[in-house]
N, C-alpha and C positions, 0 to 999 in steps of 0.2 A: 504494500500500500504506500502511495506517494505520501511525501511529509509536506502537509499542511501548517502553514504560520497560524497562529492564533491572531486574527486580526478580521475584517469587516468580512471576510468572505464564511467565517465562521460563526455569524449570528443564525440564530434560532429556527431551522428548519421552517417555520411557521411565517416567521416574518417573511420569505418570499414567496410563499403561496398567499399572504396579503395583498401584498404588493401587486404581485400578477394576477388575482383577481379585479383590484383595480384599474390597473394601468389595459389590462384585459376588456372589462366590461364598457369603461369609458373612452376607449380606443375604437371599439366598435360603431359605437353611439359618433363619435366623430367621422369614424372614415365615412359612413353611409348616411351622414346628413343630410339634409335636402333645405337646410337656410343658405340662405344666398347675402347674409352681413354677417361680418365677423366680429360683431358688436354682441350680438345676442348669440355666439360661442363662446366668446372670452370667460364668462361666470361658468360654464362646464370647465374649461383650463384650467380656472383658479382653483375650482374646489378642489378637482384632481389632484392637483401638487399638496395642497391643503390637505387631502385624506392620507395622501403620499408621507407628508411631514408628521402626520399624528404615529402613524405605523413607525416610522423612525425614530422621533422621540420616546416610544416604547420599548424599543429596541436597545437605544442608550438605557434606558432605565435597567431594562436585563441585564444588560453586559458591563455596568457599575453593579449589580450584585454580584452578577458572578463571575467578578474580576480579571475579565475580559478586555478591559479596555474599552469606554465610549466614545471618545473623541471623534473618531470619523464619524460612527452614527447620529451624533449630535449635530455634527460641521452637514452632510446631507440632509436631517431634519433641516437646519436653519435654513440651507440651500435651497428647497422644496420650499418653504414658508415664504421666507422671499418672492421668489419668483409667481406664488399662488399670489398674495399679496398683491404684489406689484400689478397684476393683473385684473386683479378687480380695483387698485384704484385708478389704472388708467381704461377703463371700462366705456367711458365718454369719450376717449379722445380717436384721433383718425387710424383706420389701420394701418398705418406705416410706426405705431407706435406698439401695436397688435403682433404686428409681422417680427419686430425685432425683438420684441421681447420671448416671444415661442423660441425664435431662432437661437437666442443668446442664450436659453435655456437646453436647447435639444444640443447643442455644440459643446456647451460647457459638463453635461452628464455625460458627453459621448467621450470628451478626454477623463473624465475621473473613471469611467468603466475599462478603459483600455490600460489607465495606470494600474486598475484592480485588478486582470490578466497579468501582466508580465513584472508585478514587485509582491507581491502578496500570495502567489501559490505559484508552485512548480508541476500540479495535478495538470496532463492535457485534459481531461473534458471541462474542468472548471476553466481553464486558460480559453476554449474555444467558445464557451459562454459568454462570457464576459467580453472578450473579444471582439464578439459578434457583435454584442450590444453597443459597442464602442463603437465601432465602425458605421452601422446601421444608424447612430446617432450623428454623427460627423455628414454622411451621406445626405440624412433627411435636414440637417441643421444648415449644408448650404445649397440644397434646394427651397428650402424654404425663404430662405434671404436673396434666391433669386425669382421666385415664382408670385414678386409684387405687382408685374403686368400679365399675370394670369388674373383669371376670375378671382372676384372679393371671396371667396369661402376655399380655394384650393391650399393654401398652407395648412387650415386649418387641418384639411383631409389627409397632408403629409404627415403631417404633427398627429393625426389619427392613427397611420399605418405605423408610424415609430413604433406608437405606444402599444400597437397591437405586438408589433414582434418583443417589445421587450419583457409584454405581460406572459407571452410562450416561453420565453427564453426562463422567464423568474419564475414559472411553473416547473420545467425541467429542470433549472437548478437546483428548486427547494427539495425533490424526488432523490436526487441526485445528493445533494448534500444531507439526507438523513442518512441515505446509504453508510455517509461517510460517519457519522456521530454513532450509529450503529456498529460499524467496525471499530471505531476508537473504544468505543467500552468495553467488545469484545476484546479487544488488545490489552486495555489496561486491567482487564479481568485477569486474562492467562499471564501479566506478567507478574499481578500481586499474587496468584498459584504457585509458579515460579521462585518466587521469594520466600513465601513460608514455606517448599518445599525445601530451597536449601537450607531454612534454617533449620530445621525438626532433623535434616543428615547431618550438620557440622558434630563433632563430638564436644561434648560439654568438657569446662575445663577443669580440672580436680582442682577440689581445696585440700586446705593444707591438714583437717581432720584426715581425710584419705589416702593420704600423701603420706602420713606418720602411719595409720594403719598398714599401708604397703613395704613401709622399710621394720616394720617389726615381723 
């Protein structure tokens, strides 16, 4: 079994079948829209990220109990909050304010996803998840910042398809990474077996009663 860091790609089997339920259900709902202003999509975007950041800040919360480490978890909660945020207050304003803000969102997730592949695990199936997701986000982050002389609703429906592959991909990972939490307990199981058996072989060491008994 590949050696897994203890770091963001090792939160709670659970948290990314969250997530990809989300990112799933409202991904859907976007690509197959049928609104023609990007006005009355922006408060689907926002809450997205918004439901996104709640799953993460619970996430940190685990993983400061179980001393894991939260710092990333938290720094993506904020990341998520922000950008939901930012979205519903610039809600009134024109879509070129709309367009870059999805954009500056789907760009900047796509580099942290890609830094999450190649620093943080040496497992290939985790490295080609994440990967993907990196990639697929950079891909849709600058179509999106060029598709302002398409129709007023088509970023959105790229910003749709994103979300749809990243809510697949956070499905298969979650699958994927209890696999792994399942084998690490199996491992730490056989290797505390391992330990009490050497110790019950070692020979115990005489005292000094037994020691005078042996020389009389």
């Amino acid at each position: 079994m590949a050696h897994i860091k203890r770091k963001y790609i090792d939160s709670h089997w659970l948290v990314f079948i969250f997530q990809g339920l989300i990112t799933l259900g409202f991904g859907c709902m976007m690509l197959f829209t049928s609104d023609s202003i990007s006005r009355s999509l922006m408060p689907m975007i926002g809450v997205t990220l918004l439901f996104l950041s709640v799953v993460e800040f619970a996430n940190s919360i685990y993983r400061s109990y179980s001393h894991q480490g939260w710092a990333v978890s938290t720094g993506v909660a904020v990341f998520d909050a922000f950008f939901g945020m930012l979205l519903l207050f610039v809600l009134n304003e024109g879509m070129t304010w709309h367009l870059v803000a999805v954009a500056a969102y789907t760009l900047l997730r796509g580099i942290f996803e890609i830094l999450i592949a190649f620093h943080t695990t040496v497992d290939p199936t985790d490295r080609f998840i994440w990967a993907l997701c990196g990639v697929c986000g950079l891909i849709f982050g600058v179509a999106i910042f060029n598709s302002g002389h398409l129709a007023n609703v088509d970023f959105v429906r790229f910003f749709g398809a994103y979300l749809l592959i990243l809510g697949i991909c956070s499905l298969i990972y979650s699958i994927h990474n209890r696999e792994q939490q399942h084998e690490d307990r199996l491992a730490r199981r056989e290797a505390a077996k391992k330990g009490r058996k050497l110790k019950t072989a070692q020979p115990q060491p005489k005292t000094a009663k037994t020691s005078q008994k042996a020389s009389k």
